[in-house]
N, C-alpha and C positions, 0 to 999 in steps of 0.2 A: 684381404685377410686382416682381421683384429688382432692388434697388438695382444703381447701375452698381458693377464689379470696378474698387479705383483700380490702376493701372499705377503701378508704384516703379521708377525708374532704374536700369538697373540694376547703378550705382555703391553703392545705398542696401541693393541685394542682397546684394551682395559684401560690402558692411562689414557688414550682418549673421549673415551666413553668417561671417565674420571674429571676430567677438566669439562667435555660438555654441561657435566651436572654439578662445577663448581658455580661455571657461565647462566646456568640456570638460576640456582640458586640466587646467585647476586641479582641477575636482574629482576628476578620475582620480590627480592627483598625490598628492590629500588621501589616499581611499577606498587609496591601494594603498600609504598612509603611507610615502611619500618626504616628505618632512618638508623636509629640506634644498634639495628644490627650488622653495618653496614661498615662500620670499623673491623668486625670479627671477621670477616673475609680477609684480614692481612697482619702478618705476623707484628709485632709491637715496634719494631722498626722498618716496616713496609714500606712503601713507598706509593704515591699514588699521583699523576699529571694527568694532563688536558692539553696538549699541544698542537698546534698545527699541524698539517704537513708538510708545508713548503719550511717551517722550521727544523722540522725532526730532520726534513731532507737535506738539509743544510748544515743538520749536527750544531744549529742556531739553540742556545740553552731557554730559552724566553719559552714559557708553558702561560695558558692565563689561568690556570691552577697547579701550583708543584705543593704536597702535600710529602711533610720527610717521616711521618711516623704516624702510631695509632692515635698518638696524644692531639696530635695538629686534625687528621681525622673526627675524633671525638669535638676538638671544638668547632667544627664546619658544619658537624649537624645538629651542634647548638644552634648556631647561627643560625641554618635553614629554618630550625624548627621553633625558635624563640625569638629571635631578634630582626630578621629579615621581614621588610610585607613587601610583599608582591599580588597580583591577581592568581587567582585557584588556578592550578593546570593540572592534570595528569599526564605522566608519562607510562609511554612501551615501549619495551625495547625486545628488538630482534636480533637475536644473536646466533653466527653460522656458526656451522662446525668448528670446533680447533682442528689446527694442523700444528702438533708436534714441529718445534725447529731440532735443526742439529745443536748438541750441545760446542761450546765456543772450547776452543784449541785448548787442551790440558787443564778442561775443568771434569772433576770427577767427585764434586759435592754434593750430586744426588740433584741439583737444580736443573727443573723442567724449565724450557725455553718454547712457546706456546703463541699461536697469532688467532685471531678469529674477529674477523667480519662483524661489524653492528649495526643497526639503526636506530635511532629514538624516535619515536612521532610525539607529538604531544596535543592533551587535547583541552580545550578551556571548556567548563561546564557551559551546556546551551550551545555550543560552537563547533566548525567542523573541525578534525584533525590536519595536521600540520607535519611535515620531515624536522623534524629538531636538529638533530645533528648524525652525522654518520660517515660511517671509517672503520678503522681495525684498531682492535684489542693486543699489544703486544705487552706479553708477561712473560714474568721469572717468576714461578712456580717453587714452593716448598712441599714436601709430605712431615707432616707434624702429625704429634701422637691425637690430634684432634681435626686430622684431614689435611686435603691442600690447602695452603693458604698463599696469597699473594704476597712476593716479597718486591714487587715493583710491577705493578698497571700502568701504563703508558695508554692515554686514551688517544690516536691519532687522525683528529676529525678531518674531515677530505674540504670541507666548504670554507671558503675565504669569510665567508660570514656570519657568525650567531646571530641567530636569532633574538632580539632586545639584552637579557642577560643571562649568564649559566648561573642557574642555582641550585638543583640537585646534581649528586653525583651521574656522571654517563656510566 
């Protein structure tokens, strides 16, 4: 006999179906490198890493990217976009479903707590595709009069090793 099907409210749908299509969003913004829009996914004090896992797991502070606001944001994709040379690559990323966390013990701020699965592949013109990096997406989530926005990205890649260097956002 099959376990019973749980029924989710379907407020729990909709904020899902909600941060799927934040998840979209961003990654389409990464993958089609609009760059510059790529700060507006997180509130002006956002927060934005790149961490290991054996560090996050560790509660180790050490990210090879810790990004504390929009401002620090804005000049990374200067960087990327003006001052950085690197060889052409493109990125895609694949990104699973959210799954909604429980909210943390006696917060009632309205802050969505959010995980979801990623991959990047990356591909160099003329050359095959590559796994770039991949892991899970763990966020604190805002609703602002202008959508969700991210008020902390935790990128938490599973592989001990990058690929040469990280230069756009995961």
């Amino acid at each position: 006999m099959n376990p019973p099907v749980r029924a989710e409210p379907v407020e729990a749908l909709l904020l899902e179906a909600e941060i799927n299509r934040l998840n979209a969003d961003y990654a389409s913004a990464l993958d089609e490198r609009r760059f510059d829009e790529w700060p507006a996914f997180f509130l002006e004090d956002g927060r934005y890493f790149v961490q290991g896992r054996e560090n996050f797991d560790r509660g180790l502070p050490l990210a090879l990217i810790a990004l504390e606001s929009r401002g620090m944001m804005k000049d990374r994709v200067y960087g990327v976009t003006q001052t950085i040379y690197h060889g052409p690559y493109y990125t895609r990323h694949v990104v699973g479903p959210a799954r909604v966390l429980p909210a943390m013990d006696g917060d009632d701020s309205g802050l969505v707590r959010a995980q979801a699965n990623y991959a990047v592949f990356r591909t160099r013109p003329g050359d095959s595709s590559e796994v770039y990096n991949v892991g899970r997406y763990l966020d604190e989530i805002v609703r602002t009069p202008d959508g969700l926005k991210f008020r902390n990205r935790r990128c938490i890649y599973d592989s001990e090793m990058i690929l040469n260097s990280l230069i756009y956002p995961i």
